[in-house]
C-alpha positions, 0 to 999 in steps of 0.5 A, spaced: 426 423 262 422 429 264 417 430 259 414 437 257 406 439 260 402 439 253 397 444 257 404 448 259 399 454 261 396 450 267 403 448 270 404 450 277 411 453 278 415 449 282 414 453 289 407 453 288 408 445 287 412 445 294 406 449 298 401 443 295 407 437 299 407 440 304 399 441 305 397 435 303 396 429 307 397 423 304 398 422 296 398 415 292 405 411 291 405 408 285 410 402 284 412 397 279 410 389 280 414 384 281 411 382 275 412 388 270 404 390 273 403 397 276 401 399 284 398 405 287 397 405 294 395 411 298 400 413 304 401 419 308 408 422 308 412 428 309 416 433 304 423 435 307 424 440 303 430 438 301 427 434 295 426 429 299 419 424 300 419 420 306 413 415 308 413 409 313 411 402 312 409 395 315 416 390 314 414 386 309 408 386 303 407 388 296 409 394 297 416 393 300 416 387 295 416 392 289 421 397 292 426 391 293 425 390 285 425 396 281 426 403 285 422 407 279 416 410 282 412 416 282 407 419 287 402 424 287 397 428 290 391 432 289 389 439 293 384 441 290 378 437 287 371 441 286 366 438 280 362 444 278 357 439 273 354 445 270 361 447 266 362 440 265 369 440 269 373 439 275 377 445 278 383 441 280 390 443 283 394 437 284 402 434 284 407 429 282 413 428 283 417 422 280 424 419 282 427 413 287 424 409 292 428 406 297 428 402 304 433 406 309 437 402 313 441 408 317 437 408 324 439 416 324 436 416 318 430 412 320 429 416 326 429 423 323 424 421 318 420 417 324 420 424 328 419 428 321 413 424 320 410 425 327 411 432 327 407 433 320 401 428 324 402 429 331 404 436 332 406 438 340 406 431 341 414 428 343 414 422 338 420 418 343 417 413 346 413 411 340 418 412 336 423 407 340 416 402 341 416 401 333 423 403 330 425 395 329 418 393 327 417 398 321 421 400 314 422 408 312 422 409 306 425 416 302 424 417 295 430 422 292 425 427 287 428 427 280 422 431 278 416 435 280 410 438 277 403 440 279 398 442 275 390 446 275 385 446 272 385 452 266 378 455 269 384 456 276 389 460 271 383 464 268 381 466 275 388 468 278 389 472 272 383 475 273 385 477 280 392 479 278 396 473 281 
């Protein structure tokens, strides 16, 4: 269930969300535990554009052990976070994004998220041989967005309705 912002006036419109995915370079997964406990694990990843999140991992471990229990998660990233301490305040830009998590088991699809992972961090290099090296030592991950949200700070909203954005 989608909740409405409290702070309605600092929501970002869902293209300025997507500007935020695709310029970010990592965020924090959080998962549900085995045990009911919740996990956060920075990762990098890359948007498809599609609603689609796709991040690479090791085969087995916590998070993989989460993914195969419950598929809730929610993944977030920060743009932008200036403390300016004579306001007493943070200057923030930043993401979230909530929907399904699962491990891919179509090797198309593992490639295609491989190569999308490589152009988005080695850009001009043919991932290839790595790829092909490394495809049966490492699960794929996508996650299906059902929602995404971003946010700033009141002071960047006063600014850019200042400058007439």
């Amino acid at each position: 269930m989608e909740r409405k912002m409290r702070r309605f006036r600092q929501q970002l419109a869902v293209e300025d969300a997507v500007k935020i995915l695709n310029g970010c370079t990592n965020g924090v997964l959080s998962l549900v535990d085995t045990d009911g406990e919740p996990y956060g694990v920075p990762i990098s990843y890359v948007y498809d554009g599609c609603n689609r999140l796709y991040l690479h991992s090791a085969s087995s471990g916590r998070k993989i052990d989460c993914v195969k229990a419950d598929s809730r998660c929610s993944f977030c990233v920060v743009s932008q976070d200036n403390i300016v301490p004579e306001e007493f305040t943070t200057y923030f830009r930043s993401v979230i994004v909530a929907g399904k998590i699962k491990i891919l088991t179509d090797i198309e699809e593992i490639r295609q998220g491989l190569v999308m992972l490589s152009d988005k961090y080695c850009p001009g290099i043919d991932p290839a041989k790595e790829i092909d090296k490394f495809i049966n030592a490492v699960k794929v991950l996508r996650i299906d967005i059902d929602s995404i949200t971003g946010k700033e700070s009141i002071e960047l909203v006063r600014q850019r309705q200042m400058l007439g954005h």
